[in-house]
ZABAFI-724751 format. One line per 5 residues: number of its first residue (from 1); for each residue x, y, z of C-alpha. Coordinates in steps of 0.02 Angstrom, whole numbers, plus 50000, padded with zeros to 5 digits. Example, Ala and Ser with C-alpha at 12.3 -4.5 7.8 and 13.67 -1.06 7.14 Angstrom:
ZABAFI-724751
1> 50615/49775/50390 | 50684/49947/50357
END
This chain:
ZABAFI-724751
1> 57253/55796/55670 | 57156/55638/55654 | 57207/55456/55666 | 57158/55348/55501 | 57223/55200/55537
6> 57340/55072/55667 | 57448/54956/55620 | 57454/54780/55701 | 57644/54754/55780 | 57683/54639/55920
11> 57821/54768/56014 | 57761/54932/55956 | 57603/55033/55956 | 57593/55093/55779 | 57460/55238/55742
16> 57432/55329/55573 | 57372/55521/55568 | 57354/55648/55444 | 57373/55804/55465 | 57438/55966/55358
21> 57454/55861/55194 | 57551/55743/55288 | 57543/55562/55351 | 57625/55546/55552 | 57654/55369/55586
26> 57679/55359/55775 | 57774/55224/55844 | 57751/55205/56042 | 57830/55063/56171 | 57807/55109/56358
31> 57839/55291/56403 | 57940/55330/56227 | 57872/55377/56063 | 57957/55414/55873 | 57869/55484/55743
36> 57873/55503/55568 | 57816/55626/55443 | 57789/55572/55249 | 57709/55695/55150 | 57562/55635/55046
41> 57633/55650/54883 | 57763/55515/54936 | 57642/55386/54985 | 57476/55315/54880 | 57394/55203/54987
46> 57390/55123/55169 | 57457/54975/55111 | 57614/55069/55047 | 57615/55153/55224 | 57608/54971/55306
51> 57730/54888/55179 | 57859/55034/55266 | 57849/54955/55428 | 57934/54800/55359 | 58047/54681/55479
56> 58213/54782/55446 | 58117/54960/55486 | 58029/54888/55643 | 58188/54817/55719 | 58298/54982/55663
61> 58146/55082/55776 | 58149/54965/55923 | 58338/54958/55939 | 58306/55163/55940 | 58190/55128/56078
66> 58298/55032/56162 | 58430/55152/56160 | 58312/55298/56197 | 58283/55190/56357 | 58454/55175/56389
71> 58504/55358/56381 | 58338/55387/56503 | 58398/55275/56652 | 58584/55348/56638 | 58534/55508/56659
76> 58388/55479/56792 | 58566/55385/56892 | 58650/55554/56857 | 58509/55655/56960 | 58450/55523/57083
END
């Protein structure tokens, strides 16, 4: 696996690998991370790979963030 590319985002930490005929596009704010996985056939440039992480996409994946963050603190209360 080897990154190719980042892509500039004021919340998120957005990385691009490829790997196995695939594209990963790894999203990352604080401890939490989501990834994707587009195979190569699907995509035909960077720029199509950057025009995915439109507004609508970026909020969708940090309110998924948020609520990964959410679920993380109720449990850590459960065990603390």
């Amino acid at each position: 696996m080897r990154i190719i590319a980042t892509i500039p985002h004021p919340k998120v930490k957005i990385s691009v690998f490829q790997m196995n005929n695939k594209y990963l596009l790894k999203m990352e704010a604080g401890p939490y991370e989501q990834t994707y996985k587009i195979y190569e056939d699907e995509i035909q440039s960077m720029e199509q790979l950057q025009a995915l992480c439109n507004e609508d996409f970026m909020n969708t994946v940090i309110k998924r963030f948020e609520a990964m963050h959410s679920d993380f603190e109720s449990s850590l209360k459960q065990i603390v």
